[in-house]
N, CA, C and O atoms as a Tripos MOL2 file, in Angstrom:
@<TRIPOS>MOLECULE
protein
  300   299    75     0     0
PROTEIN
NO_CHARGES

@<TRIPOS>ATOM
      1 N           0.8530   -1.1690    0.0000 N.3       1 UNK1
      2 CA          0.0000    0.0000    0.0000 C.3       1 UNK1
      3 C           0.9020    1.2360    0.0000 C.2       1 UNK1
      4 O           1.7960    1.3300    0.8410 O.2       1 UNK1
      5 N           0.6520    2.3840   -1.1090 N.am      2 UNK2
      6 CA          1.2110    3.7540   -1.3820 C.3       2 UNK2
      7 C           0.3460    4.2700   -0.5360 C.2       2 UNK2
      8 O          -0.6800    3.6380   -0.2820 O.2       2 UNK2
      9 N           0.5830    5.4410    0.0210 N.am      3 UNK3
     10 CA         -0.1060    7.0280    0.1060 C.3       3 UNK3
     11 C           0.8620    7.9130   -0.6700 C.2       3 UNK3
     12 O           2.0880    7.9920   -0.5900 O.2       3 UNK3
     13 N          -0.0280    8.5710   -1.4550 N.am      4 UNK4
     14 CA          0.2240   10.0890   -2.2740 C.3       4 UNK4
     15 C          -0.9420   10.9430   -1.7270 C.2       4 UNK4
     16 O          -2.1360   10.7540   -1.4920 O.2       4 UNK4
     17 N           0.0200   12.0690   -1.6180 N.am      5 UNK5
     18 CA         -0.4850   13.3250   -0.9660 C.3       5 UNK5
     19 C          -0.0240   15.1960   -1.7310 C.2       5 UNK5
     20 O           1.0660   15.7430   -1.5680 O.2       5 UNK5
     21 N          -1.2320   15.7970   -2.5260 N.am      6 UNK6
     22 CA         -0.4640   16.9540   -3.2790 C.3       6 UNK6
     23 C          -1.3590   17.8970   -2.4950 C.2       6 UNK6
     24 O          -2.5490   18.2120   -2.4820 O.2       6 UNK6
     25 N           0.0110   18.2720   -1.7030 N.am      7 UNK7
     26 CA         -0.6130   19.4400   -0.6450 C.3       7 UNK7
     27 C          -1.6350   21.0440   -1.5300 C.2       7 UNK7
     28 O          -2.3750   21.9110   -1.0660 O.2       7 UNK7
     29 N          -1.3020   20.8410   -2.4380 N.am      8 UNK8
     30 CA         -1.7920   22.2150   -3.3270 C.3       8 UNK8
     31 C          -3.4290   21.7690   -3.3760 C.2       8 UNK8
     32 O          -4.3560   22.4920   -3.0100 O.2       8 UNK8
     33 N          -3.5210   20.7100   -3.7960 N.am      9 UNK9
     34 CA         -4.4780   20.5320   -4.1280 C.3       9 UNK9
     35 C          -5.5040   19.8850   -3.2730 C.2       9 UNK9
     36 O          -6.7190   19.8210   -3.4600 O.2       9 UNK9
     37 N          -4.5110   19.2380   -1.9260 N.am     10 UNK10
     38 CA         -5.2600   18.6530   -0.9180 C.3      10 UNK10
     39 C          -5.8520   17.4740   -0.4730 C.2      10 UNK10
     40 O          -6.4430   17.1220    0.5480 O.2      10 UNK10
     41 N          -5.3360   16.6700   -2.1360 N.am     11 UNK11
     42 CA         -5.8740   15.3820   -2.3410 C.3      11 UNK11
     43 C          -5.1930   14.2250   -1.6170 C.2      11 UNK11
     44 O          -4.5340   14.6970   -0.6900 O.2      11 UNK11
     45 N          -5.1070   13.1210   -1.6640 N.am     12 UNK12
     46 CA         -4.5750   11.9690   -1.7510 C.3      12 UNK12
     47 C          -4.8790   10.7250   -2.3030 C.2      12 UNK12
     48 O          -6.0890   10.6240   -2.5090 O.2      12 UNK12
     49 N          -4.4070   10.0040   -2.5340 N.am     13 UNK13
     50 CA         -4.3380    8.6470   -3.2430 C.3      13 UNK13
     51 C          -3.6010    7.3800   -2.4150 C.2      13 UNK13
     52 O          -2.4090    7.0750   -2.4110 O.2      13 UNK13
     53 N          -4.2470    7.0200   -2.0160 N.am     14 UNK14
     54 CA         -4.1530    5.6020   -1.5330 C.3      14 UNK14
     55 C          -3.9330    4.4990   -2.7100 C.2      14 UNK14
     56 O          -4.8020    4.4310   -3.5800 O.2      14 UNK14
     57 N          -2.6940    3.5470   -2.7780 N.am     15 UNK15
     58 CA         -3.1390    2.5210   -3.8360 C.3      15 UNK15
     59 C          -2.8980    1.0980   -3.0070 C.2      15 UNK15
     60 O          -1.9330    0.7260   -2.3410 O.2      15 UNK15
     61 N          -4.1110    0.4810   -3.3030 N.am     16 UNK16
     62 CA         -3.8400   -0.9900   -2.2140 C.3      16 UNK16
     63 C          -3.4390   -2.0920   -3.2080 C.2      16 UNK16
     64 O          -3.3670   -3.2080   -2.6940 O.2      16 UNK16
     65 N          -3.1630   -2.0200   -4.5210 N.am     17 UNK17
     66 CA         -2.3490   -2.9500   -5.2710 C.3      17 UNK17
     67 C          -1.0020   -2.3420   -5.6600 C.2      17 UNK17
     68 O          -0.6530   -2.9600   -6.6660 O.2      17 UNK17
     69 N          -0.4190   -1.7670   -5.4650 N.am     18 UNK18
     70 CA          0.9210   -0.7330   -5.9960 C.3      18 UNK18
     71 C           0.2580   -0.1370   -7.1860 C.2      18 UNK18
     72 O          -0.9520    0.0750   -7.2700 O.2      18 UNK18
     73 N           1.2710    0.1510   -8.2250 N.am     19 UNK19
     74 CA          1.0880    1.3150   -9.0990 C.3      19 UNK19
     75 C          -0.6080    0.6290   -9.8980 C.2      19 UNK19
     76 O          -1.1150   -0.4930   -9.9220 O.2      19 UNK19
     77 N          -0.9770    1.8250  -10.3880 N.am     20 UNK20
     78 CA         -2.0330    1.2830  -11.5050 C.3      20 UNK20
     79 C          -1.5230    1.6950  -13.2850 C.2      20 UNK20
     80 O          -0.9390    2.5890  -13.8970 O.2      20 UNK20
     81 N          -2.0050    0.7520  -13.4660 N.am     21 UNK21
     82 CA         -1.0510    1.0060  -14.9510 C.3      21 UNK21
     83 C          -2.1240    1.8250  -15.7580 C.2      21 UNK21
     84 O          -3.2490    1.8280  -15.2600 O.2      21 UNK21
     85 N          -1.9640    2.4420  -16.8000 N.am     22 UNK22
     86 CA         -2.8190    3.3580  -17.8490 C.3      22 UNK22
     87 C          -3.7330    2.6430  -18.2220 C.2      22 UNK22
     88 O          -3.2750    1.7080  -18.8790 O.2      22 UNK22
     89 N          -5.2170    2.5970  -18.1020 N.am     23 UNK23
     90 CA         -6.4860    2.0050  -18.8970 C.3      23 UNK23
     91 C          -6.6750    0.7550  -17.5480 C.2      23 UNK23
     92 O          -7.4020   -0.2060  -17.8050 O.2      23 UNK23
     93 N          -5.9700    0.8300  -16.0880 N.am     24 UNK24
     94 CA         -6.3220   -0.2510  -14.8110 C.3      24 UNK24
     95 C          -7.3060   -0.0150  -14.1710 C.2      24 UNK24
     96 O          -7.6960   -0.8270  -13.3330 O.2      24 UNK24
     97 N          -8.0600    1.3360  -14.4360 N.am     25 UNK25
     98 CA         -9.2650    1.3590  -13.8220 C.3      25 UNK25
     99 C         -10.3280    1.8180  -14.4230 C.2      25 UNK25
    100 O         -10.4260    2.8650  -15.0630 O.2      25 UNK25
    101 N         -11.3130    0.8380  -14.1630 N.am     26 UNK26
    102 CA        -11.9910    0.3080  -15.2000 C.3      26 UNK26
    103 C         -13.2950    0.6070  -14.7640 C.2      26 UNK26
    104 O         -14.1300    0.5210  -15.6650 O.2      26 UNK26
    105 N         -13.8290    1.0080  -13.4010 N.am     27 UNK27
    106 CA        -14.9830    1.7720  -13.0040 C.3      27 UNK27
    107 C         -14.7090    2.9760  -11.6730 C.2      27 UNK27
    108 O         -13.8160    2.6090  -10.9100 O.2      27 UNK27
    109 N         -15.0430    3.6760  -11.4880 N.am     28 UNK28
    110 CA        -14.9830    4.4020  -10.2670 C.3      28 UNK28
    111 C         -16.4530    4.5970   -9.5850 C.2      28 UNK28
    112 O         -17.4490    4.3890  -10.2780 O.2      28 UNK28
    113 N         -16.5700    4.9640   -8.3390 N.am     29 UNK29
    114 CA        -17.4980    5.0390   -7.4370 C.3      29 UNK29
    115 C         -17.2630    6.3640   -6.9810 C.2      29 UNK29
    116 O         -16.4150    6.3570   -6.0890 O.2      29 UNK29
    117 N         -17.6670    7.4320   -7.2360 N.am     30 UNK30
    118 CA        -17.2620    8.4260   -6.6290 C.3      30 UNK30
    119 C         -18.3460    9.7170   -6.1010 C.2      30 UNK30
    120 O         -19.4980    9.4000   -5.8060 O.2      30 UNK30
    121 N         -17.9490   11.0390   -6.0130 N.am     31 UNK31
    122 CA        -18.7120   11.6220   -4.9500 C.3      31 UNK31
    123 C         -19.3350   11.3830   -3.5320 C.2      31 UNK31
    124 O         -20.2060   11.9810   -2.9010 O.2      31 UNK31
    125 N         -18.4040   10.0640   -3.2170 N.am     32 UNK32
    126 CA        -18.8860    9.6220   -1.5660 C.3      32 UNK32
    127 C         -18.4800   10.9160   -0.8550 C.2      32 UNK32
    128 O         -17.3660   11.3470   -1.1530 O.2      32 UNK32
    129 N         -19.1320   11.5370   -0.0500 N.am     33 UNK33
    130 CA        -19.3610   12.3710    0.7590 C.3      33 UNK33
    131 C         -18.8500   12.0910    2.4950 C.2      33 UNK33
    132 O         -19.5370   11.2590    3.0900 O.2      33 UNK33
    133 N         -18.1020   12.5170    3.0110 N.am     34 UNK34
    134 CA        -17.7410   11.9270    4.4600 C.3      34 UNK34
    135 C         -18.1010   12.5600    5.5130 C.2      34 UNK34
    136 O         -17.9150   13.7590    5.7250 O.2      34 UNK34
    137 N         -18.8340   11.4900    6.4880 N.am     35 UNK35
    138 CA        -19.6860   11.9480    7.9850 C.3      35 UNK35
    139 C         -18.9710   13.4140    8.0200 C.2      35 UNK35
    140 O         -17.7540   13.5980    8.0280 O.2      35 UNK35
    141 N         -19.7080   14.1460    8.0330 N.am     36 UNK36
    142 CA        -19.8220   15.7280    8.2580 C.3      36 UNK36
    143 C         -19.3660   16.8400    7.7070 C.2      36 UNK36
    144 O         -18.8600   17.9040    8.0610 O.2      36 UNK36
    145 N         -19.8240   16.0600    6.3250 N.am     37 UNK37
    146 CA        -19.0580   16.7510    4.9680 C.3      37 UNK37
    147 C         -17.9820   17.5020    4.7290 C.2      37 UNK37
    148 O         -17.8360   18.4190    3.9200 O.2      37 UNK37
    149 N         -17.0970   16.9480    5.6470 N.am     38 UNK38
    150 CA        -15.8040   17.5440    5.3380 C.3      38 UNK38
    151 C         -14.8230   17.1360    4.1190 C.2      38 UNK38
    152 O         -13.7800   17.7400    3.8700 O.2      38 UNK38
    153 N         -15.2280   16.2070    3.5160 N.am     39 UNK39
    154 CA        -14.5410   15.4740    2.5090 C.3      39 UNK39
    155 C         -15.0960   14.5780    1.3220 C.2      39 UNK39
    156 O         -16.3100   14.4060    1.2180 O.2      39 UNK39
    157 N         -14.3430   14.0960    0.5670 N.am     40 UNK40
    158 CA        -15.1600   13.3220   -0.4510 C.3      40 UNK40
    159 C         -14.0680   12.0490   -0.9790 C.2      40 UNK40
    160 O         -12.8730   12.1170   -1.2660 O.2      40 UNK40
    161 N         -14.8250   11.1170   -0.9730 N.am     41 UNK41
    162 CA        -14.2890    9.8990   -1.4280 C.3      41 UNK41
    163 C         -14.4420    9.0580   -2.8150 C.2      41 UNK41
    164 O         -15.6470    8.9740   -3.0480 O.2      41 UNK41
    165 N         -13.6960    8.4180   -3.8040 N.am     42 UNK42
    166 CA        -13.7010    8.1190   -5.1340 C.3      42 UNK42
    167 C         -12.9100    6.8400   -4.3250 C.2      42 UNK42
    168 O         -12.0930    6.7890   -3.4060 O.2      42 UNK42
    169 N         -13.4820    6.0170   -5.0250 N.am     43 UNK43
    170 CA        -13.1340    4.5330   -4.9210 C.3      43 UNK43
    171 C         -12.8790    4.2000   -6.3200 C.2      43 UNK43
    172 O         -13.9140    4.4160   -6.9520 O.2      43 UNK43
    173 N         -11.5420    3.5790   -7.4000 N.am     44 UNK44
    174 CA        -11.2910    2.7730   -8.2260 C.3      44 UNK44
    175 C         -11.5010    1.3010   -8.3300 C.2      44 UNK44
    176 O         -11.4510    0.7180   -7.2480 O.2      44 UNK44
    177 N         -11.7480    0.4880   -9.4940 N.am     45 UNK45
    178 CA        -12.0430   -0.6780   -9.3270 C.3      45 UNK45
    179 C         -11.2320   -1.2820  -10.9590 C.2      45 UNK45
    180 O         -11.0730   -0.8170  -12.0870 O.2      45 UNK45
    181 N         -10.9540   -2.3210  -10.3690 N.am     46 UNK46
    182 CA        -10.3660   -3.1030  -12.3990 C.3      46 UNK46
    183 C         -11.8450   -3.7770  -12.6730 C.2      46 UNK46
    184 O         -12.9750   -3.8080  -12.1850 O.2      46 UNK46
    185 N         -11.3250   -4.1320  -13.4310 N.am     47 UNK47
    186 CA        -12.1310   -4.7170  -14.7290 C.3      47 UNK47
    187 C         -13.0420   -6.1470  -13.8720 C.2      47 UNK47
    188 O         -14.0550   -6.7070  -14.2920 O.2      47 UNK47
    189 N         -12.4000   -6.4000  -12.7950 N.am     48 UNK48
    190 CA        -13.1130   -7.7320  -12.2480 C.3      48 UNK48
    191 C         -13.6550   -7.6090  -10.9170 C.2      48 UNK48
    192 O         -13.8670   -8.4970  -10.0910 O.2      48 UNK48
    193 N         -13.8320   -6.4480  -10.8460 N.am     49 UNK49
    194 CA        -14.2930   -5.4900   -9.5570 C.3      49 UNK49
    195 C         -13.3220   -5.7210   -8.1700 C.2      49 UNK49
    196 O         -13.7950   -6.0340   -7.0780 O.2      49 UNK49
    197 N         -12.2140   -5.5550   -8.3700 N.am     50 UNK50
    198 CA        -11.3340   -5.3420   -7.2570 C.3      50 UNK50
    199 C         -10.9860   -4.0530   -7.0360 C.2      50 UNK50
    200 O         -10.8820   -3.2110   -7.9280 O.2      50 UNK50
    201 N         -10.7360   -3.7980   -5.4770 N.am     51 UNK51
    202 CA        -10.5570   -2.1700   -5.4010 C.3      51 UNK51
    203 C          -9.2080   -2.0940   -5.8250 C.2      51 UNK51
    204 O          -8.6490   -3.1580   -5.5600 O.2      51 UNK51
    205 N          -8.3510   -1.1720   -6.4450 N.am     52 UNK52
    206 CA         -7.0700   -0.6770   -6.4580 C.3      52 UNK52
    207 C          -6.9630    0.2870   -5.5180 C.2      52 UNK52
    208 O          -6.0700    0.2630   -4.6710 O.2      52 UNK52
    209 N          -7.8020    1.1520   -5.5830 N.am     53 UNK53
    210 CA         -7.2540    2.8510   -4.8790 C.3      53 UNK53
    211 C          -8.4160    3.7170   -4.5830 C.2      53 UNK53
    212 O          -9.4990    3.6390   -5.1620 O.2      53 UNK53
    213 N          -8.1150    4.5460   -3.6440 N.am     54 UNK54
    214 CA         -9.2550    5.2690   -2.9430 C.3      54 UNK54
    215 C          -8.5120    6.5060   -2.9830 C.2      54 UNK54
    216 O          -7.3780    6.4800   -2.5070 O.2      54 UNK54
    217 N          -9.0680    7.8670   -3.5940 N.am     55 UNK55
    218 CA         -9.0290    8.8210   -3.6350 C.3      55 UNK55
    219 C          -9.9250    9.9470   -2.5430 C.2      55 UNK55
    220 O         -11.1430   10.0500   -2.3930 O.2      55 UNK55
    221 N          -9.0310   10.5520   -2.0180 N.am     56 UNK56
    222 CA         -9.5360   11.8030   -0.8550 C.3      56 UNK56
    223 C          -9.4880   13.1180   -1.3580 C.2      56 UNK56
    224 O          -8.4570   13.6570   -1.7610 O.2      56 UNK56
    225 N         -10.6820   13.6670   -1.3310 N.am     57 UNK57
    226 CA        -10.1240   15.2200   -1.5860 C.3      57 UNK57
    227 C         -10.2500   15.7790   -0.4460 C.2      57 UNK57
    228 O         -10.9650   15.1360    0.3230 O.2      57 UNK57
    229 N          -9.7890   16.8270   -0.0010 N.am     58 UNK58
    230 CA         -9.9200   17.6010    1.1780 C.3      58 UNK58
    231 C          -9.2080   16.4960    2.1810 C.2      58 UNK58
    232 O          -9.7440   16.0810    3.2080 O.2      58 UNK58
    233 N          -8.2200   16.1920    1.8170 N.am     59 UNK59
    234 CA         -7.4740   14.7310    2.6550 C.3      59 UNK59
    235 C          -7.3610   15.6450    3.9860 C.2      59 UNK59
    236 O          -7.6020   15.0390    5.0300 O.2      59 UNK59
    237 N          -6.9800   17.2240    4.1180 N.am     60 UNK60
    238 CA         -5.8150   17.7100    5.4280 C.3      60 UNK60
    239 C          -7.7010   17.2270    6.3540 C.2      60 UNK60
    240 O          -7.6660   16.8260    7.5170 O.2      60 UNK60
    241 N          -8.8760   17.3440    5.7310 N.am     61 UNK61
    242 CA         -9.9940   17.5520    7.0280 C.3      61 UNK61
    243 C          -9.9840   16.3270    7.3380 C.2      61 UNK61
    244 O         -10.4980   16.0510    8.4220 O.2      61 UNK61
    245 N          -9.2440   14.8800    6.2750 N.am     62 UNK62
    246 CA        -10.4060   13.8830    6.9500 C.3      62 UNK62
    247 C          -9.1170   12.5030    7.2510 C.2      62 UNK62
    248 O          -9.4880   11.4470    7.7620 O.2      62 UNK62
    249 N          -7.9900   12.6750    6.9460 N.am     63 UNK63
    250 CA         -7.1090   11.9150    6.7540 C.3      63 UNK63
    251 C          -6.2220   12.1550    8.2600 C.2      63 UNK63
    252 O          -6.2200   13.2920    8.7330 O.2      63 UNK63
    253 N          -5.5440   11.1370    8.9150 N.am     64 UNK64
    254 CA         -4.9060   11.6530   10.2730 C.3      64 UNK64
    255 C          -3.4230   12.6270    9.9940 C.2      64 UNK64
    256 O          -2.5390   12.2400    9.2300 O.2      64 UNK64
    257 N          -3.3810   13.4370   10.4700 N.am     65 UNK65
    258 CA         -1.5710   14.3840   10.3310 C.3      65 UNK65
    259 C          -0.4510   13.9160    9.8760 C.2      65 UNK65
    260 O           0.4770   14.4880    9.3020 O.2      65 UNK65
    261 N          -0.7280   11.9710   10.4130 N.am     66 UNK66
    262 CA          0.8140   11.3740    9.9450 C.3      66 UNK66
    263 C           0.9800   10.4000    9.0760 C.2      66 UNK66
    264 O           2.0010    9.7610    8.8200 O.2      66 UNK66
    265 N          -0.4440   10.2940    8.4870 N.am     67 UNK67
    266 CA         -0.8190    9.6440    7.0810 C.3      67 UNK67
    267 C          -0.3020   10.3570    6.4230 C.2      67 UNK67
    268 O           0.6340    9.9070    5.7620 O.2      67 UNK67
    269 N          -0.6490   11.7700    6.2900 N.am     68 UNK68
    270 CA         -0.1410   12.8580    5.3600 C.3      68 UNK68
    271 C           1.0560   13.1730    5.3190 C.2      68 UNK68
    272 O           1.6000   13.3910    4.2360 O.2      68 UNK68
    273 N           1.7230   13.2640    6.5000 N.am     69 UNK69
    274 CA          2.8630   13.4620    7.0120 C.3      69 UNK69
    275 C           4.1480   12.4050    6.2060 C.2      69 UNK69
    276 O           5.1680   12.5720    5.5390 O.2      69 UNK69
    277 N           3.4230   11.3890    6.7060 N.am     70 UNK70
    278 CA          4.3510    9.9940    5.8060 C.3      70 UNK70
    279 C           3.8120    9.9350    4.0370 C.2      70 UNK70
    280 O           4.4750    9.0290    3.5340 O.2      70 UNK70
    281 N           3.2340   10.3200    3.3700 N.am     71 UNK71
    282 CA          2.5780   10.2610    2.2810 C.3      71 UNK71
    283 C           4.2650   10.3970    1.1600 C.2      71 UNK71
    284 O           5.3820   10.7990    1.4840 O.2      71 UNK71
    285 N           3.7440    9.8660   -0.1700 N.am     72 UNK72
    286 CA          4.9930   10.5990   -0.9250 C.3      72 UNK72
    287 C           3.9720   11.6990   -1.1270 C.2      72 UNK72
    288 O           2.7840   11.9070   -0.8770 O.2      72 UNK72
    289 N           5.5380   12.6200   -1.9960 N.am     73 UNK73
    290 CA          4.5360   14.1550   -2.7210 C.3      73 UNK73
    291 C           5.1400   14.1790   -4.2780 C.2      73 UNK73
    292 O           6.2130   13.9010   -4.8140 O.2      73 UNK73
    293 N           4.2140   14.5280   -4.5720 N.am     74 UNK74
    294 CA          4.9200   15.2580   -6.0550 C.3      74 UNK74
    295 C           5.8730   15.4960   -6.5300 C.2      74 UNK74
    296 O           6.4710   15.7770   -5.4910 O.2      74 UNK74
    297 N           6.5100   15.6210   -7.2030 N.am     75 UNK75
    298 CA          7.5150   16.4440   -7.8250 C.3      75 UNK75
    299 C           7.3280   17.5020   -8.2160 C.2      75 UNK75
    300 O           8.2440   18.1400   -8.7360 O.2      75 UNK75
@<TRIPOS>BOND
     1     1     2 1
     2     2     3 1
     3     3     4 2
     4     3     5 am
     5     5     6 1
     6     6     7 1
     7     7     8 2
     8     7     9 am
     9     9    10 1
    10    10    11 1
    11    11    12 2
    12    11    13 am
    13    13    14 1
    14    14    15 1
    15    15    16 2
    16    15    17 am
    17    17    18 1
    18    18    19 1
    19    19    20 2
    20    19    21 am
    21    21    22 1
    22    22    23 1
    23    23    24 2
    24    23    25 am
    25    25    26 1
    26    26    27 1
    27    27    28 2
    28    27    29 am
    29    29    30 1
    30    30    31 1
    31    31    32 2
    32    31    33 am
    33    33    34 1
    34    34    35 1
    35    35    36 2
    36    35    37 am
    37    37    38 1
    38    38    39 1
    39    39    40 2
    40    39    41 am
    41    41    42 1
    42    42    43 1
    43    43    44 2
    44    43    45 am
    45    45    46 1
    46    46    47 1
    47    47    48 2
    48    47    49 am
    49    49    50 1
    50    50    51 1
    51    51    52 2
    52    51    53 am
    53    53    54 1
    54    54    55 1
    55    55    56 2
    56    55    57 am
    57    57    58 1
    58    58    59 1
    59    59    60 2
    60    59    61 am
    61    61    62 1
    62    62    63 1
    63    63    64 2
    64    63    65 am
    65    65    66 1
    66    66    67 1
    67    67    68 2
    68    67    69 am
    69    69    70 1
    70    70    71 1
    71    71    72 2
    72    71    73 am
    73    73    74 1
    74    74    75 1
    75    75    76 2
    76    75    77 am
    77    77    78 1
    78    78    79 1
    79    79    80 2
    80    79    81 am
    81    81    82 1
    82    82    83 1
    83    83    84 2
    84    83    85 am
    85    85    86 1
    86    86    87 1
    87    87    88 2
    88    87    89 am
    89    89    90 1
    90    90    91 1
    91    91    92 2
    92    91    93 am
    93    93    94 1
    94    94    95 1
    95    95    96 2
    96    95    97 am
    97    97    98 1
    98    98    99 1
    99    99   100 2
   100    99   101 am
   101   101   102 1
   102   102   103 1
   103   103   104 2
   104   103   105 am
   105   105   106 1
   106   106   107 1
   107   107   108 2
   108   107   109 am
   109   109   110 1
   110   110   111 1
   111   111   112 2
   112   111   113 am
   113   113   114 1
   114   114   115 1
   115   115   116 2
   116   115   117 am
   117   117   118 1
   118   118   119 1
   119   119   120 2
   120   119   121 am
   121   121   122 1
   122   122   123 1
   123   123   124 2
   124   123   125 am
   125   125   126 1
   126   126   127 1
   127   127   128 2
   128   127   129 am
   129   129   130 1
   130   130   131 1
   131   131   132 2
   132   131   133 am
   133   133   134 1
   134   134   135 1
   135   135   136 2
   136   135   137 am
   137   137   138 1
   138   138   139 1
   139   139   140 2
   140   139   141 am
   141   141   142 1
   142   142   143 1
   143   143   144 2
   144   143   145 am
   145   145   146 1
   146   146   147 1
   147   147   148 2
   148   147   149 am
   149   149   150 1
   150   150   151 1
   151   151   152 2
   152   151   153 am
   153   153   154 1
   154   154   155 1
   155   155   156 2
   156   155   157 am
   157   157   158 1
   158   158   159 1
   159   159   160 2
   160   159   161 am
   161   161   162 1
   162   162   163 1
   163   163   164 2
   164   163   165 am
   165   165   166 1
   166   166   167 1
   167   167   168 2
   168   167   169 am
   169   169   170 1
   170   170   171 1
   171   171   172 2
   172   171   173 am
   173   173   174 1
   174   174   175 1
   175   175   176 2
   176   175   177 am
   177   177   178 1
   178   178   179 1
   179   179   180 2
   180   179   181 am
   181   181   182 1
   182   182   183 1
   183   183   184 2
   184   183   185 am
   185   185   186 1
   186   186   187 1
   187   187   188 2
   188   187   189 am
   189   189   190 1
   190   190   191 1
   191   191   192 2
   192   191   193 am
   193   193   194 1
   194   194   195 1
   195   195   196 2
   196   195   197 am
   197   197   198 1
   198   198   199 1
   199   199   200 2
   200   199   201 am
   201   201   202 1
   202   202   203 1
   203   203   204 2
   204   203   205 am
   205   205   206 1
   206   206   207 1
   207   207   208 2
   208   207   209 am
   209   209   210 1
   210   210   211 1
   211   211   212 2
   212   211   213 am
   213   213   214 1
   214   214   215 1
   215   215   216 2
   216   215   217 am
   217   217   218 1
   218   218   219 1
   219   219   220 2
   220   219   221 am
   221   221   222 1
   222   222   223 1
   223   223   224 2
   224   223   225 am
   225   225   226 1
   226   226   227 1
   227   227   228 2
   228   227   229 am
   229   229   230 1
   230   230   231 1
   231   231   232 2
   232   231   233 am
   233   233   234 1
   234   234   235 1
   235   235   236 2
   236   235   237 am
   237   237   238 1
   238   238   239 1
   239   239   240 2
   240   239   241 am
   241   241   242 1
   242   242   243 1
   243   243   244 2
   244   243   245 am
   245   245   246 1
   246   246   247 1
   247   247   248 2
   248   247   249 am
   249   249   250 1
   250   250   251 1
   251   251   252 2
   252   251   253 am
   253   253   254 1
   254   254   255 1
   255   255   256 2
   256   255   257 am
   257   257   258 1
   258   258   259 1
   259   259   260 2
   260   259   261 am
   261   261   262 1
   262   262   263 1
   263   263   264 2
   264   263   265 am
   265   265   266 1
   266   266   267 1
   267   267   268 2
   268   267   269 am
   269   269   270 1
   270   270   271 1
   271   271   272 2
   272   271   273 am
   273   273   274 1
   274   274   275 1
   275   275   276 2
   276   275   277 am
   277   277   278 1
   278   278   279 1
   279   279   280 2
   280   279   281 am
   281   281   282 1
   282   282   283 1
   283   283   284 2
   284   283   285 am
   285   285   286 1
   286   286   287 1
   287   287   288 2
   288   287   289 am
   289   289   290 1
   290   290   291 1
   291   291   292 2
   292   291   293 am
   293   293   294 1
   294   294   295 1
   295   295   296 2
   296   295   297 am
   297   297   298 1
   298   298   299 1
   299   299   300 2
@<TRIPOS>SUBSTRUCTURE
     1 UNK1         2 RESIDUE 1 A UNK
     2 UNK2         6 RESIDUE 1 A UNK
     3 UNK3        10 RESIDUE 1 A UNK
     4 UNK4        14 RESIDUE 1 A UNK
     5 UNK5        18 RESIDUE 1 A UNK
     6 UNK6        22 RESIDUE 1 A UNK
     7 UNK7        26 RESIDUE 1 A UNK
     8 UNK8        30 RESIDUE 1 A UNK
     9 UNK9        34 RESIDUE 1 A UNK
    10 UNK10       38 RESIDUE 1 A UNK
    11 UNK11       42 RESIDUE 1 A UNK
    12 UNK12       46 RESIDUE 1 A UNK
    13 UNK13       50 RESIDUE 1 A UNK
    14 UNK14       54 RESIDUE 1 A UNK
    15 UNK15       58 RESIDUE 1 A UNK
    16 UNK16       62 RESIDUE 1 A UNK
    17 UNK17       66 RESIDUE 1 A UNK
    18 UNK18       70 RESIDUE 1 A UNK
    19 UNK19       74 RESIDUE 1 A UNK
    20 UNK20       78 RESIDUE 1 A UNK
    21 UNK21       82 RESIDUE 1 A UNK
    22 UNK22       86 RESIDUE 1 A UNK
    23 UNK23       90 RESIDUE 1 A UNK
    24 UNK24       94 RESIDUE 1 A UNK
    25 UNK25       98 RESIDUE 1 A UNK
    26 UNK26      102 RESIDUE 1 A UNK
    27 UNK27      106 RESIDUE 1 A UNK
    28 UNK28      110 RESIDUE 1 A UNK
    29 UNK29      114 RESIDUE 1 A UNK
    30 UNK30      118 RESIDUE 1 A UNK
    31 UNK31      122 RESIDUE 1 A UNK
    32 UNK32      126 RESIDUE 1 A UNK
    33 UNK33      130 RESIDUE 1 A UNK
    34 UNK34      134 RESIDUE 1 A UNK
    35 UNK35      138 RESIDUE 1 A UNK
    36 UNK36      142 RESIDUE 1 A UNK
    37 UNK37      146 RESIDUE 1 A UNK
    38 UNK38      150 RESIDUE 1 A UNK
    39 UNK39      154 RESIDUE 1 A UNK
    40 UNK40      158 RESIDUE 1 A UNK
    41 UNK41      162 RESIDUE 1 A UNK
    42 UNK42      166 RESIDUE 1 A UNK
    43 UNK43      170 RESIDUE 1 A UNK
    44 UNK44      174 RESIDUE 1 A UNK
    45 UNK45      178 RESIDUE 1 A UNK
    46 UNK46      182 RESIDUE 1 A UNK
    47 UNK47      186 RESIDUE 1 A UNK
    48 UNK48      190 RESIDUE 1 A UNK
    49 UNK49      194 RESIDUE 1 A UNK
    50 UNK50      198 RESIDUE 1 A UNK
    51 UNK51      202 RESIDUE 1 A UNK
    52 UNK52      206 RESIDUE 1 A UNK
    53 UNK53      210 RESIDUE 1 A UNK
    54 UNK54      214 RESIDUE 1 A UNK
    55 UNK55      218 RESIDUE 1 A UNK
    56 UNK56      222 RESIDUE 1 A UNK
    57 UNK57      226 RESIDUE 1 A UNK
    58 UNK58      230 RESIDUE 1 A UNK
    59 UNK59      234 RESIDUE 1 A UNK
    60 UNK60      238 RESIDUE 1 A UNK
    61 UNK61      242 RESIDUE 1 A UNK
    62 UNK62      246 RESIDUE 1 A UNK
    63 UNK63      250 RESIDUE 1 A UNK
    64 UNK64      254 RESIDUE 1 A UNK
    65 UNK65      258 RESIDUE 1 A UNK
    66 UNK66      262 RESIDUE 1 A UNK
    67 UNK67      266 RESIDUE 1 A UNK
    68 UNK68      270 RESIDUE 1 A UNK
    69 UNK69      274 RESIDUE 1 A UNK
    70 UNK70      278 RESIDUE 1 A UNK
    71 UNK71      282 RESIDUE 1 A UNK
    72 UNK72      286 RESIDUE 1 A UNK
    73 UNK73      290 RESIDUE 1 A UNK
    74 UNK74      294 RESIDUE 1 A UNK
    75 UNK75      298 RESIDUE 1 A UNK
């Protein structure tokens, strides 16, 4: 399991299979909304409905300090 974290933008990316390759996700679930709308959640899936990766926006409201803290960043 990765964490990516782009402080500009606030997001993060969780990947629970390592990298995803170009055309690996094959449905998303998204606009999940989080207990007290501080955030929003996108869930990825392949082609055989396994999760790869869970996307956070507004990660700094809903993610703990040292998730983020330990996260990679950008270049």
């Amino acid at each position: 399991m990765r964490v990516t974290y782009d402080a500009a933008a606030d997001a993060a990316y969780i990947e629970l299979t390592g990298p995803i390759a170009a055309g690996g996700v094959a449905s998303q679930i998204h606009s999940l909304i989080t207990p007290g709308g501080r955030g929003e959640v996108a869930l990825d899936f392949d082609a055989d409905g396994r999760l790869l990766g869970i996307e956070v926006l507004h990660a700094s409201a809903v993610l703990p300090a040292a998730v983020l803290a330990d996260a990679v960043r950008p270049d």
